[in-house]
C-alpha positions in Angstrom: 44.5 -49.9 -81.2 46.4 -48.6 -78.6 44.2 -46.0 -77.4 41.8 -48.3 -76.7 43.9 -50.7 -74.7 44.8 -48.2 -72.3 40.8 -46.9 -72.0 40.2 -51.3 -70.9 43.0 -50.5 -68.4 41.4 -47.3 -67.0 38.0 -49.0 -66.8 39.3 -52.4 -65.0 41.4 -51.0 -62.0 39.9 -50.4 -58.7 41.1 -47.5 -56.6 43.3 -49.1 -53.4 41.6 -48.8 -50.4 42.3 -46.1 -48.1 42.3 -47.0 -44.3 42.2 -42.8 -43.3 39.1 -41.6 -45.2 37.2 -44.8 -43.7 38.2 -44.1 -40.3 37.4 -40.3 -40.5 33.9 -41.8 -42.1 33.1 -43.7 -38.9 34.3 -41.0 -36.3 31.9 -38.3 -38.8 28.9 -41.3 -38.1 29.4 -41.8 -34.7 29.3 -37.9 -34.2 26.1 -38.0 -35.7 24.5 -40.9 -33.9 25.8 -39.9 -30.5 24.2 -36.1 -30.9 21.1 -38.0 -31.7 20.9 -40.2 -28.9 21.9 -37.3 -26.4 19.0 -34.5 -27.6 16.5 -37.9 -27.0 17.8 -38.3 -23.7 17.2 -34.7 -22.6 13.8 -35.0 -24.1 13.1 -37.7 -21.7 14.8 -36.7 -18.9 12.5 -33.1 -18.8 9.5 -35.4 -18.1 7.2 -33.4 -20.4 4.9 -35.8 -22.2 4.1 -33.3 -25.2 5.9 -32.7 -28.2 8.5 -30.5 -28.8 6.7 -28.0 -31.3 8.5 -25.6 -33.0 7.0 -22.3 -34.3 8.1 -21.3 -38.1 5.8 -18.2 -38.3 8.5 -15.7 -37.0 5.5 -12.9 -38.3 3.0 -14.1 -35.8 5.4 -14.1 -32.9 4.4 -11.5 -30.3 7.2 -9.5 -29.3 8.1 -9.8 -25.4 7.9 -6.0 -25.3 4.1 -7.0 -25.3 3.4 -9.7 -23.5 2.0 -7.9 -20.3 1.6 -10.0 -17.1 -1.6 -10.3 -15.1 -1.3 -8.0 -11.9 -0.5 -10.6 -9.0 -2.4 -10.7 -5.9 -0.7 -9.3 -2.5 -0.2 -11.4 0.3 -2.9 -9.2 2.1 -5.3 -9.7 -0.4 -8.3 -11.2 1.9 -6.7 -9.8 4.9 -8.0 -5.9 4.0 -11.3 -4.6 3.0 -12.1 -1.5 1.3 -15.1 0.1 2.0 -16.5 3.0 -0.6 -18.7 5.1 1.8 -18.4 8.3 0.0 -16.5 8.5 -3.1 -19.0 10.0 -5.7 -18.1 13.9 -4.0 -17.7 17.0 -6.4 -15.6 18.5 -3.9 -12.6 16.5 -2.7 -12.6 17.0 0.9 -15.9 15.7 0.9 -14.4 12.4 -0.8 -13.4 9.1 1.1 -13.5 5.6 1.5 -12.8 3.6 4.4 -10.3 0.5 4.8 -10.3 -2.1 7.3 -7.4 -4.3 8.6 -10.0 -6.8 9.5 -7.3 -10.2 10.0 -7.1 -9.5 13.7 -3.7 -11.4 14.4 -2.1 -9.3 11.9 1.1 -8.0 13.0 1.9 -4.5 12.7 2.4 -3.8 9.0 3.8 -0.7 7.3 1.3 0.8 4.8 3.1 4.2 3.9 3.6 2.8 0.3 0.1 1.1 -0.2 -1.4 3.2 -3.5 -5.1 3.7 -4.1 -5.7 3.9 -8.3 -8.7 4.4 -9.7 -10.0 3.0 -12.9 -8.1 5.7 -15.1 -4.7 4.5 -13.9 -3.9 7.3 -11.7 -2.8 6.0 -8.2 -1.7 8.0 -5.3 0.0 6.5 -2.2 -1.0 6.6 1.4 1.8 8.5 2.4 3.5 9.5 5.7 1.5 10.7 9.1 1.9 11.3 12.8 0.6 9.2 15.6 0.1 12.8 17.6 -1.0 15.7 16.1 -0.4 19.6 18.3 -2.6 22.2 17.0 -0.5 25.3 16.4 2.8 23.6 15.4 4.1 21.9 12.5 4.1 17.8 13.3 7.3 15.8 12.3 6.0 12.8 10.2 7.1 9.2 10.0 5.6 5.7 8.5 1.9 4.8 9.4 1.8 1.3 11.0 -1.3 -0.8 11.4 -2.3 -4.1 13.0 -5.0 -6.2 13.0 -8.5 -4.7 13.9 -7.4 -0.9 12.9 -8.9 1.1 9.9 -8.0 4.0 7.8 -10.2 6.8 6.9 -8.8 7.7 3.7 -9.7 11.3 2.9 -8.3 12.7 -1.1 -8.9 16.4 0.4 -6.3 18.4 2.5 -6.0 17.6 6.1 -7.7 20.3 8.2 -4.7 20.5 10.4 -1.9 20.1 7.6 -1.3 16.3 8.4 -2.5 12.5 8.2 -2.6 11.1 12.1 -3.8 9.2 14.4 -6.7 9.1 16.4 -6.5 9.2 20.0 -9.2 10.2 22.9 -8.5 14.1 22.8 -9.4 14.5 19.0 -12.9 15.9 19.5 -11.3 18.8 20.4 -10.2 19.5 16.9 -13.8 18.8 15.1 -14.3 22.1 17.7 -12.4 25.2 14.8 -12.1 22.3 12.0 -14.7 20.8 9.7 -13.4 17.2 9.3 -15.3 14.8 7.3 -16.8 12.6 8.4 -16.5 14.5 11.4 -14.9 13.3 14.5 -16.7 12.1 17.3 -16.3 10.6 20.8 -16.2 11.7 24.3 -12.7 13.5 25.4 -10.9 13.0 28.9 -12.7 14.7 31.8 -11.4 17.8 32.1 -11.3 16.9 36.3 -8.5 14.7 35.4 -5.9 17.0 34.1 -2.4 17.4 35.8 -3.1 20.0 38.9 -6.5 19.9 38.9 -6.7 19.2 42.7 -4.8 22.0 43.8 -7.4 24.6 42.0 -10.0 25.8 44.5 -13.2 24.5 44.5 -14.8 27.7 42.5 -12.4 27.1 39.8 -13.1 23.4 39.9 -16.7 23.9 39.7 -16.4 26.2 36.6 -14.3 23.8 34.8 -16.8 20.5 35.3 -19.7 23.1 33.8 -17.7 23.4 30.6 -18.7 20.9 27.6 -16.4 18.5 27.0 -13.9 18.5 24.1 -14.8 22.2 24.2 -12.0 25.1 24.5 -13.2 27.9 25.8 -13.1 30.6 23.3 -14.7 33.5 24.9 -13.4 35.9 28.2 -13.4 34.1 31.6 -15.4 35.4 34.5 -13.6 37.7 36.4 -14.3 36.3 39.5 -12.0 33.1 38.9 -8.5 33.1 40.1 -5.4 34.1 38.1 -4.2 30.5 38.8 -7.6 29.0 38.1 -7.3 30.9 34.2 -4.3 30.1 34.1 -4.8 26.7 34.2 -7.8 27.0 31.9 -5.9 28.6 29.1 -2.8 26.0 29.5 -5.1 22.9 30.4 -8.9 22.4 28.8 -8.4 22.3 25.1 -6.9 19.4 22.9 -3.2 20.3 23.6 -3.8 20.3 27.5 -5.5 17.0 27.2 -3.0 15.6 25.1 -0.1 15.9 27.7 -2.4 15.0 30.3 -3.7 11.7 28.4 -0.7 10.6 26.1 0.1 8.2 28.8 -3.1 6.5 29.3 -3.6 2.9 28.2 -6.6 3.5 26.3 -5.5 7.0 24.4 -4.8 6.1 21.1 -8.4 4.6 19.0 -7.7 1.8 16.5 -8.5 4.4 13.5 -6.2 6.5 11.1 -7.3 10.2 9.6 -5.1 9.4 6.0 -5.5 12.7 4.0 -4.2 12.3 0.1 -3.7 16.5 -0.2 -5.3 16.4 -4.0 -7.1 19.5 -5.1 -9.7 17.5 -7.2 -11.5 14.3 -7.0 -9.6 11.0 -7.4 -12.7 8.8 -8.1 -15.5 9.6 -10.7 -19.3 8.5 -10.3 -18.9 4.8 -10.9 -15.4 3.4 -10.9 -12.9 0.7 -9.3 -11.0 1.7 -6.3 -8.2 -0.5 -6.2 -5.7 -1.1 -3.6 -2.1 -1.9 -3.9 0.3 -3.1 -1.8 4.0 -1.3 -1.9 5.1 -3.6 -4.4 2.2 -3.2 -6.8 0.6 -6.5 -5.7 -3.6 -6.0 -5.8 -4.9 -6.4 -1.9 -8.3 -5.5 -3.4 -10.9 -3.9 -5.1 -14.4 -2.3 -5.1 -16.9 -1.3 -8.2 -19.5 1.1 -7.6 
């Protein structure tokens, strides 16, 4: 039949072949093999000896909202100590701890931003100060510097005198109308070695050397003295007097800072962590008590 004799034809021929579709074949291989050969090669070039694995469970993935990142230490960690000498106080200006910049070649080092926290999270910096403090004026403030072999009384009260400062050999004079705690101590100046002293006569210069020392007198002088010789009472033998007299001196300023956090209520409860932070958050160190 006819039909069927063009069915034997159909079945019997052989499509030419077509030189295009086996050259697009090849480049579609070669894509394939080189993409291969180059994802092996970065494998081996990374120098990792472990597997690439490949996490599927997209449910037990933690967010990176979450993933929170172990507080680093400070570069002054081991440089600083904390000491808690009395931080279980009711009262806040009875509260403070101590801190000691105990690497001695320590350069000077700007500690305005360190922050104390306690174990609740609150934290609460340094803060500003002044290196001399003038009773009956306000004090200008600026950054607190330390160096090696200094330490910080760190008060979480109200200063006594309105300001964080720096100790120097006339502050006895202020434990004198102010209760600081712990209280200042030391002996102040001789009052002998006040500007003018020599020209007061010798009645007036014995008076003075009877006085106590880091003592302003506070009560009417003897009206024997001079005008002069009061005069230069008033002006001279109390802590502002020995201040301009002393600034000067080579041994006036102590190696200690009064730091005085200005909170109305206790920052650390009866057993905690004080922790201490640098001004970029980094952990210098901590104490449990």
């Amino acid at each position: 039949m006819e039909i069927k004799k063009i069915d034997d034809q159909k079945l019997n021929r052989s499509d030419p072949f077509d030189p295009k579709k086996a050259i697009i074949i090849i480049i579609i291989f070669m894509a394939i093999v080189g993409s291969i050969w180059y994802a092996v090669s970065k494998i081996r070039s990374s120098g990792t000896q472990e597997p690439l694995k490949i996490n599927f469970n997209l449910a037990s993935s933690t967010p990176k909202t979450a993933q929170i990142a172990a507080p680093q230490d400070s570069f002054y960690k081991g440089y600083v100590k904390i000491t808690a000498i009395s931080p279980k106080e009711t009262y806040p200006e009875k509260e403070y701890i101590t801190i000691a910049i105990t690497q001695q070649n320590l350069s000077e080092v700007d500690v305005t931003n360190w922050k104390l926290q306690n174990s609740k999270g609150e934290t609460v910096a340094l803060g500003q100060g002044t290196n001399i403090p003038f009773t009956g004026k306000v004090n200008p403030v600026s950054s607190i510097k330390v160096k090696g072999g200094d330490f910080l009384t760190v008060s979480t009260g109200r200063s006594p005198i309105g300001v964080s400062f720096e100790m120097n050999s006339c502050a006895p004079y202020l434990e004198q109308f102010q209760d600081f705690i712990p209280p200042i101590t030391g002996i102040c100046p001789p009052q002998g070695e006040s500007k003018d002293y020599s020209s007061l006569d010798s009645s007036c210069r014995n008076y003075i050397n009877k006085m106590p020392r880091c003592t302003t007198n506070a009560k009417v002088l003897p009206s024997e003295l001079s005008a002069s010789c009061m005069t230069f009472i008033y002006a001279n033998v109390n802590y502002n007097g020995c201040v301009s007299s002393h600034k000067n001196d080579v041994n006036f300023y102590s190696k200690e800072w009064k730091i005085f956090l200005g909170r109305s209520s206790e920052l650390w409860a009866q057993k905690d962590t004080i922790t201490l932070l640098d001004s970029g958050g980094k952990i210098i160190g901590a104490v449990k008590y």
